[in-house]
C-alpha positions, 0 to 999 in steps of 0.5 A, a space after each residue: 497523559 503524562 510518562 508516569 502514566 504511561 509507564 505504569 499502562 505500558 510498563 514492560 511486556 504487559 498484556 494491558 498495551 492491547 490495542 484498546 489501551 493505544 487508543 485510549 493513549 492517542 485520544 489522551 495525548 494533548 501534547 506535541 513532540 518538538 520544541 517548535 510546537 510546544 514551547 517549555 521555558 526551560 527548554 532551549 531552541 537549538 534550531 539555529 545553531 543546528 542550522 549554522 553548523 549543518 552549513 558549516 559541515 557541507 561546506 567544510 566536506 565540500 572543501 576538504 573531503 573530511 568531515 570536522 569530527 573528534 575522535 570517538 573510540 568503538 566502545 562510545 554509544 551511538 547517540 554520544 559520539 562523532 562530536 562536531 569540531 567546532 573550534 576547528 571550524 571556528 578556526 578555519 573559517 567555517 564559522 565566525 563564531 560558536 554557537 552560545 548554545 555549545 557547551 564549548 561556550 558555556 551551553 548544555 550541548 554537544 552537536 554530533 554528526 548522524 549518519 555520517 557515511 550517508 547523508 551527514 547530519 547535525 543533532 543536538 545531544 542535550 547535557 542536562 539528560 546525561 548530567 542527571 542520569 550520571 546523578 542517579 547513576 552514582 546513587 545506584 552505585 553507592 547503594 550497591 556498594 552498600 548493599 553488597 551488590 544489590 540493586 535499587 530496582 524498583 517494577 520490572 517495567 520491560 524484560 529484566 529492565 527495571 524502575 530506578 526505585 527513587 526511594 531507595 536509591 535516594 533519587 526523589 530530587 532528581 528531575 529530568 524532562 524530555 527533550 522531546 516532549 516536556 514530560 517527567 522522565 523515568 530512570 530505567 537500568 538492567 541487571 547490571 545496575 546501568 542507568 539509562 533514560 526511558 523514550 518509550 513515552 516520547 516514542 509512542 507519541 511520536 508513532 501516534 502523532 504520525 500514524 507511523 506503522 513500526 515493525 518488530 526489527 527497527 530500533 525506534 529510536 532512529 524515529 525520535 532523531 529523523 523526527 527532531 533535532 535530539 539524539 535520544 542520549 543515555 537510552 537502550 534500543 527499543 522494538 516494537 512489540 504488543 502495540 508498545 516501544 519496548 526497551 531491549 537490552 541489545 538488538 538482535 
């Protein structure tokens, strides 16, 4: 099934992501979640060099008591901040080279480190995602410039979050595939006319694939970044309600 599907089964806060339609999804879902179980040819393997630069930071916060980090101010999203130093473990001998992947060697990653007062781990944070979000993110802002602040919204797919319309918003050549699963993602935004990447898809595999069991207080996302190499850029929480991931605007 792909995302376009799911979005219009589970759109928003639906009365149709009753438990049947989940059980229709889980037998429909042929596809795997990770890119060591499903390969795409457009997709890049980053298993190696996450490994390389999670030795890396052990050792150096072994040795050091620090952790190699650039700055990140309190307004920078979870998902795109504590950005590992590579130069400085280059620099300093922890790595005898940067990983090709890298944008620093002309990749199309960041590697960031999560839950860094507890047990400091090496994600991916994929460029391409935020690269075709800012695209369409610009197109929004032409069209409200344009349209005297109005927005280019398309179907209220979760509470006052709605489709980016590509149609208006002149977005039809903008194409982004999952990092999780390979599918087609949507472009959601808020009243305010912020562009953010839909996870509900990758989300609700993920929780099917793994028969996980989510209550209403989590932020699911953690899910996608426990589950794989990815941290889920660009994207709003998501809770768990009426047997679907539903995007929210802010946690409680």
């Amino acid at each position: 099934m792909t995302q376009t599907r799911f979005m219009k089964r589970y759109g928003g806060f639906r009365k149709a992501a009753a438990a049947v339609m989940v059980a229709l999804l889980a037998i429909s879902l042929t596809g795997c979640l990770y890119p060591n179980e499903k390969k795409n040819e457009n997709r890049v393997s980053y298993r190696e060099s996450v490994k390389r630069i999670q030795s890396a930071i052990n050792d150096y916060q072994k040795e050091k008591s620090l952790l190699p980090i650039l700055n990140a101010d309190q307004e920078t999203p979870k998902y795109e901040k504590f950005r590992v130093d590579l130069d400085l473990l280059q620099k300093q001998g922890f790595i005898d080279e940067i990983p090709s992947t890298a944008f620093e060697k002309g990749g199309s990653a960041y590697f960031l480190i999560q839950n860094e007062e507890t047990d400091p781990t090496v994600k991916v944070m994929d460029l391409i995602t935020v690269q075709k979000v800012n695209d369409v993110q610009r197109a929004v802002n032409q069209y409200k410039n344009a349209h005297d602040g109005k927005l280019p919204a398309g179907e209220e797919v979760y509470p006052g979050i709605h489709a980016v319309d590509p149609q208006l918003a002149n977005t039809k050549s903008i194409i982004l595939k999952s990092v999780y699963s390979g599918q087609d993602t949507s472009f959601i935004m808020d009243d305010a006319g912020v562009v953010y990447a839909d996870y509900a898809f990758d989300i609700m595999q993920l929780i099917e694939k793994e028969g996980l069991k989510p209550n209403q207080k989590e932020d699911l996302r953690e899910e996608l970044v426990k589950a794989s190499d990815y941290v889920p850029v660009k994207s709003l929480p998501y809770q768990w309600n009426g047997n679907a991931p539903v995007a929210v605007k802010s946690l409680p």
